[in-house]
N, C-alpha and C positions, 0 to 999 in steps of 0.2 A: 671851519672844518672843510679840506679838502671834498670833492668828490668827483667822482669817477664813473663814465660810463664804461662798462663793457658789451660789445655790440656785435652780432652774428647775425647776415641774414641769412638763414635758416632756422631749421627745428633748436632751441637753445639746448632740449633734453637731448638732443645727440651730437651738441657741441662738448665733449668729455674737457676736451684744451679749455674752450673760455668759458666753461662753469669752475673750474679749480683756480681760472685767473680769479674769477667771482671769488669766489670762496676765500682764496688769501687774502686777496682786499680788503672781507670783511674781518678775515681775523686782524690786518693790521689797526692798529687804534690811529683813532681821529680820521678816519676815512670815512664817507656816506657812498655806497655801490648802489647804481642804478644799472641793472642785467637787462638789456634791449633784443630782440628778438622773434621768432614767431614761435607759435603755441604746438604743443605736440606730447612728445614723452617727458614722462614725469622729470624733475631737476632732482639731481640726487640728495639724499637726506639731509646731506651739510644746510646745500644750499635752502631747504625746506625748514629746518628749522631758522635760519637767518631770515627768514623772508616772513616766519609766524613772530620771530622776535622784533621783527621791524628795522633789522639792521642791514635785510637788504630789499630793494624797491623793484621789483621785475616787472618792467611794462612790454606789452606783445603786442606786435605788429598787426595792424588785421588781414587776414587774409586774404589771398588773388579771391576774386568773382570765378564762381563753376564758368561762365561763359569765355573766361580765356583760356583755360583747359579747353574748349573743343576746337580753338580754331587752328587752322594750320600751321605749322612749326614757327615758316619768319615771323607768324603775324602775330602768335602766340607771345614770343618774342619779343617782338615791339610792344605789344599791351603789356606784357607781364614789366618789363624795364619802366612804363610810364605809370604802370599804377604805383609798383616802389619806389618811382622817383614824387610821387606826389605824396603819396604818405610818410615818406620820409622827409621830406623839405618840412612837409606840416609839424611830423613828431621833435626834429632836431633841431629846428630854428624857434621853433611857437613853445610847443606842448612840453616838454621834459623839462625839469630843471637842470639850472643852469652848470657846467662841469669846469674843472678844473685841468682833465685830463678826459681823452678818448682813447679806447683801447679795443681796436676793429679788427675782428679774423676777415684775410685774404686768403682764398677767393671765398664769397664772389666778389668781384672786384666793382661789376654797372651794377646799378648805378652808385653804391656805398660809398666809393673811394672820394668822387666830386663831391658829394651831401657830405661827407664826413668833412671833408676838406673847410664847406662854407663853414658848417658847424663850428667847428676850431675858429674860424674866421669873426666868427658876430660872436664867440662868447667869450675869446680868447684864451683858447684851450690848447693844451700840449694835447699832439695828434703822433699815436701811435699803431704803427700796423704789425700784425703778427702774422708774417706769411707760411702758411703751409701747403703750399702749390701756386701753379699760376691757373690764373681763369681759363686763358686763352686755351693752354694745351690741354682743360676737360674739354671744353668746346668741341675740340678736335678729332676726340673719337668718336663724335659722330657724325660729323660735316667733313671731316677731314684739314689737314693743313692750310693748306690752299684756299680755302673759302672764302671768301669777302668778308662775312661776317667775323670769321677767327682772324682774319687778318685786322679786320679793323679794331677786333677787341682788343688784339696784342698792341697796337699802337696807344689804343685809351689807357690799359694798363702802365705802361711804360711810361706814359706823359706820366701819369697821375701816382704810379707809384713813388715817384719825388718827390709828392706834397706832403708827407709827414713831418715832422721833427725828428724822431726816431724810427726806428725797425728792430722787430724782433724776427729772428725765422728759425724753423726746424732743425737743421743743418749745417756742418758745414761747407759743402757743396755750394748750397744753396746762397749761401752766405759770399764765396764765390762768385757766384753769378750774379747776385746784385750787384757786388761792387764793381767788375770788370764792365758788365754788358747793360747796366742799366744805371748803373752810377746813384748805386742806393748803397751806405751802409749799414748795415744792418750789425744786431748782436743775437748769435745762436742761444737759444737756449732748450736743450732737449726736454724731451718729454719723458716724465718723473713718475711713479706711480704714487700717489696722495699715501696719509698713512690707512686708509680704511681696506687697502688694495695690502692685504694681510694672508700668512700660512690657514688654514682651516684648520689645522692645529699639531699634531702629534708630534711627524714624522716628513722627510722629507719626501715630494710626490710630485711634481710635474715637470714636464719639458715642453717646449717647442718647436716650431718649427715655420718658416718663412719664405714665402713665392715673391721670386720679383725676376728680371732678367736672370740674377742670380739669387732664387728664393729660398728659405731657408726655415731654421726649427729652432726655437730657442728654449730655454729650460726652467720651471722655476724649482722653489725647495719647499714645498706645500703639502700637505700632509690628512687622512681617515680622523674623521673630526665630529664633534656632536653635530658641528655646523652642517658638514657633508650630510651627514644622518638624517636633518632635519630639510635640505636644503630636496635632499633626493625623495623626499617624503614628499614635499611640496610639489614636485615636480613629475611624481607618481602617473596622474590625468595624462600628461600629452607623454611621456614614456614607454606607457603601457598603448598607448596607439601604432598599430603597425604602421610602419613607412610604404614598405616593400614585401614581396611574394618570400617565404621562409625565413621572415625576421626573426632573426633568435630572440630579441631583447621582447617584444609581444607576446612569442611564444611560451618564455619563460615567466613571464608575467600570469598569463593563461593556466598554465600547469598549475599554480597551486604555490610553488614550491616557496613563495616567498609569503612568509605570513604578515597579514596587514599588520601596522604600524609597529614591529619589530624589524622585520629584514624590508633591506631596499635591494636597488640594482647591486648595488654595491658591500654594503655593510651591513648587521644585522648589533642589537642590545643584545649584551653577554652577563652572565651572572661571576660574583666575584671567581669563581671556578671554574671560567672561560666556557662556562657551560649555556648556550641558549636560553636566554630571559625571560621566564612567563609573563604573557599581557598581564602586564597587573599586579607583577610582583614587585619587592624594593631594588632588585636590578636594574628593574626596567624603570622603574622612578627615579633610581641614581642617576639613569642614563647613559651608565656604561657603555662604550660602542667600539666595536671591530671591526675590521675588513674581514666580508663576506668571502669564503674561499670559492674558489671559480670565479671571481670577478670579472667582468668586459675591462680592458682599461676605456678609460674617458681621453676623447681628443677632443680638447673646443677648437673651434675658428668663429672668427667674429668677422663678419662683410657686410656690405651696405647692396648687396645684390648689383654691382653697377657693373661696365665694362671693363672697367679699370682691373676687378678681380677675376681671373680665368676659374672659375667653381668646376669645370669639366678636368681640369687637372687633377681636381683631390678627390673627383667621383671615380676616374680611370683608374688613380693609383689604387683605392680604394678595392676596386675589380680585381689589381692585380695582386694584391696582398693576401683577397680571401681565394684567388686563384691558387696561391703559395700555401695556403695551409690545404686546400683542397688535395693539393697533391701530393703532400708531405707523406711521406711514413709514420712521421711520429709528429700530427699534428696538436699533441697536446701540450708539446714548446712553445706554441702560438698563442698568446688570450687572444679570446674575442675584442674585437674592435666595436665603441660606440661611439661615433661622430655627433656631437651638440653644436649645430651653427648658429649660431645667434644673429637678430638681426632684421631689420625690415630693409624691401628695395623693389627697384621696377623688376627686378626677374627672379625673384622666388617663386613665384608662382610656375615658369618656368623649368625652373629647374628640379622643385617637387614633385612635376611631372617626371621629367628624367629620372630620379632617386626611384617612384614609383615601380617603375620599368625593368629595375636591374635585379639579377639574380644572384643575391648574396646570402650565405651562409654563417660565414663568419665575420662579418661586418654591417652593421645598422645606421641610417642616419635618423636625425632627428632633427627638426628648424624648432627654434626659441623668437620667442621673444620676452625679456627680462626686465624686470624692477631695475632702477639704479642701484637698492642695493642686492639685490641677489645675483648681480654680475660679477663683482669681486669675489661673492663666495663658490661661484664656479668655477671662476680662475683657479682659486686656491684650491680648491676638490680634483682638480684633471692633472692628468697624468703627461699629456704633452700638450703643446697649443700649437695649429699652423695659422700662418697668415698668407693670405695670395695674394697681397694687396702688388698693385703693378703700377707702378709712379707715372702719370701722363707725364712727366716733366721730366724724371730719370731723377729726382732732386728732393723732393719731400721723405718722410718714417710716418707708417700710419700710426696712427694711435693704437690699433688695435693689437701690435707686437712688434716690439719694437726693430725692425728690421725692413730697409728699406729697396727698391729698384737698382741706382746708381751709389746710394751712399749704405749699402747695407754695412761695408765694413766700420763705420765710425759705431755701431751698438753692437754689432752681432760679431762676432769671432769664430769661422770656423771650426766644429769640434772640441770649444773652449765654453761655450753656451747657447749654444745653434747649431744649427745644420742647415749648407745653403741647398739648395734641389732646382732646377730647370729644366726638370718634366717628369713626367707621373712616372717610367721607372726608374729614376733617381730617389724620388720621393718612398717610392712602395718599397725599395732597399731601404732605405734609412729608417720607414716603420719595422721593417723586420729586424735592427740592427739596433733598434729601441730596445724591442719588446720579447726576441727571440731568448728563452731561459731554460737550462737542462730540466729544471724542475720545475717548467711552466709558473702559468700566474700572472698576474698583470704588473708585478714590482718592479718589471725593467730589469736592462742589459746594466753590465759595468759600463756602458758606453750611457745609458741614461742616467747612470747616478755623478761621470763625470759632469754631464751637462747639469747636471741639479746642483753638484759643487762652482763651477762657475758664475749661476745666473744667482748663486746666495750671496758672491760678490759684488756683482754688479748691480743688484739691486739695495744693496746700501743706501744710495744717495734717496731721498725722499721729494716728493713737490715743493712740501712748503718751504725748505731748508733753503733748498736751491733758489726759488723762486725768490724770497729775501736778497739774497746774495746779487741776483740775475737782471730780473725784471725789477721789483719795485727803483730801484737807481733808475732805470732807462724812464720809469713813469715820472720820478721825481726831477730830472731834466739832466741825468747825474750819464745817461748814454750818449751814445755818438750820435750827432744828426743831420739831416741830409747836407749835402751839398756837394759839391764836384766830384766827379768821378776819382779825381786824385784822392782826394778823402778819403773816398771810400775804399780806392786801392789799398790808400797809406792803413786803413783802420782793418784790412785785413792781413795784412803782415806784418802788422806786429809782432 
């Protein structure tokens, strides 16, 4: 029986890419998946139940020492490379069984790539890398270019990202640039939403939206749901926490006006007679639910708090949006805006500070952090979603929406299922060109139900479908693999 590791150094619960690699693998039959990684947020449900069923093995890295955390950056650096290069020599050569096949997210690239390499080496394993950026240019925002350190990582990278058999990567840019400038071919294959990544039910309900050089909004077709109902219920505790100085969304919590476990921010239990559901009645048991009239609409964004994403752009827009209803005549064409950021990172903390500071009326934020599965059901519950994710590379698609830096145009299509934006009043027009309605309400412009007709297309294709088709070939030896830059030219123009 074949088997398989899949390998992230980082947190694996916030690797979404290579838990869903996890996950097909184990649906494939005759496969044993062994998920390599460090410990942190929970694995999503899939991968929890394969792992109670025994049919997948996750073994966790152990943690750096508190004492490399305090020393200064280079040295931090050097400790931190040599303690995961000793735990890893130990886990991949000694401790794990023996694999068939390795399938390692890049970056980070030190020390993984070389360990991964011998690995392959003594067990004689097909070695596969799935690039979604380069190391080198995270490095780089905060050493900058120039550095010794980025310089020399780019060169380790380069050497070393040759020693696979195959490559998979995000893009095809990306895809690109391996072949030309690094003489790696590689096979693109996009990121898919699994099928648990679902409408919350009715009606169709969300859009987006995406930050990159040229950042942008994308759409989906998601829908006032028991799920919503329940999901807003659950969510009640940190909702009803003010952010900022005349939070509406606190205020209106405060008032009264939403009666517990009937109405939420959003929705409320209605009787067959659209008539409000007594606590306790068979309405309310049925579970009947509606959209709450006066609704905020819901915007998620999903960020890692890093440099990568500019967050001070969707706080300004933000400003200028509940500026525009401030001024309005008839600000009751405006819903109220509730921002849901999802997410842990080095500057939330930061930035919470800022959120706190700002004088908003009609606009609220809120920071999450989310169960693996109650992420999908946010998705499905909002009404648009932005991303500000900013490509160190110009070359990667976050995972968080599909829309990227330099390749936005391969997912995202202007005014077809996004909207691109590069700067807060680009952005603050496009909210109001969402959401702006004669007869007010958060249902959105003919310009958002365009974008929800779009993104119903393009969200067709599923993970697992594709992933059959894609990946498993490249793991079974059925991809392209390394060798001369010719190759790799030839393998991308085809």
């Amino acid at each position: 029986m074949p088997r398989c590791w899949v390998m992230v150094l980082g947190d694996v619960g916030r690797s979404p890419r290579m838990q869903y690699h996890a996950s097909s693998l184990c649906k494939t039959p005759g496969y044993e998946v062994v998920l390599v990684g460090y410990r942190g947020a929970a694995l999503i449900e899939e991968l929890q139940a394969h792992a109670a069923a025994g049919t997948l093995d996750v073994r966790y890295l152990p943690d750096l020492p508190p004492l490399v955390r305090r020393l200064p950056r280079l040295l931090a650096l050097l400790a931190k490379a040599l303690f995961q290069l000793a735990t890893l020599l130990w886990m991949l050569l000694v401790a794990l069984p023996r694999p068939d096949a390795i399938l390692l997210q890049l970056p980070p690239a030190i020390p993984t790539v070389l360990v991964c390499r011998l690995a392959a080496l003594r067990h004689r394993a097909r070695l596969v890398f799935d690039w979604h950026n380069f190391a080198y240019t995270l490095m780089a925002i905060g050493m900058g270019r120039g550095h010794p350190v980025v310089q020399l990582a780019e060169r380790y990278e380069r050497y070393w990202g040759r020693a696979a058999h195959a490559s998979l990567c995000v893009t095809r840019a990306m895809q690109v640039e391996l072949a030309w400038h690094w003489a790696v071919p590689a096979t693109v294959f996009y990121d898919r939403p699994p099928d648990f990544f679902r409408p919350a039910s009715l009606q169709a309900r969300c859009a987006a939206l995406h930050s990159g050089p040229t950042p942008a909004l994308w759409a989906h077709a998601w829908p006032c749901s028991l799920e919503k109902h329940a999901l807003l219920l659950k969510l009640q505790p940190v909702l009803a926490q003010g952010l900022h100085p005349h939070d509406f969304v606190a205020e209106l919590y405060a008032s009264g006006q939403l009666a517990p476990g009937q109405h939420t921010l959003c929705t409320q239990q209605v009787a067959a007679n659209g008539i409000g559901a007594r606590k306790g009645s068979a309405a309310a048991a049925a579970g009947a639910v509606r959209e709450r009239e006066g609704r905020p609409a819901l915007v998620v964004s999903s960020t890692s708090w890093t440099p990568d994403e500019d967050f001070g752009l969707l706080l300004k827009a933000a400003e200028l949006y509940d500026g525009r209803v401030r001024r309005s005549r008839r600000p009751s064409v405006y819903p109220c805006l509730l921002f849901l950021v999802t997410g842990r990172g080095p500057q939330r903390a930061e930035y919470e500070e800022r959120m706190a500071g700002m004088d908003l009326r009609h606009v609220a934020f809120r920071t999450l952090w989310l169960e693996p599965e109650d992420y999908p059901r946010l998705l499905g519950s909002a009404d648009l979603g932005v991303s500000l994710h900013a490509s160190s590379s110009g070359l990667d698609l976050p995972m968080k929406a599909s829309g990227p830096w330099g390749c936005i145009g391969e997912l995202v299509s202007h005014e077809h299922n996004g909207l691109l934006f590069a700067t807060p009043q680009q952005l603050a027009q496009q909210l109001v060109e969402c959401f702006r309605v004669s007869g007010g309400g958060a249902g959105g412009s003919a310009l958002l139900a365009q974008l929800r007709r779009g993104v119903e297309g393009a969200s067709m294709a599923r993970w697992h479908d594709t992933w059959r088709k894609t990946v498993l070939p490249v793991l079974q030896g059925g991809g392209k693999g390394g060798g001369a830059a010719a190759t790799a030219r030839a393998g991308v123009l085809r």
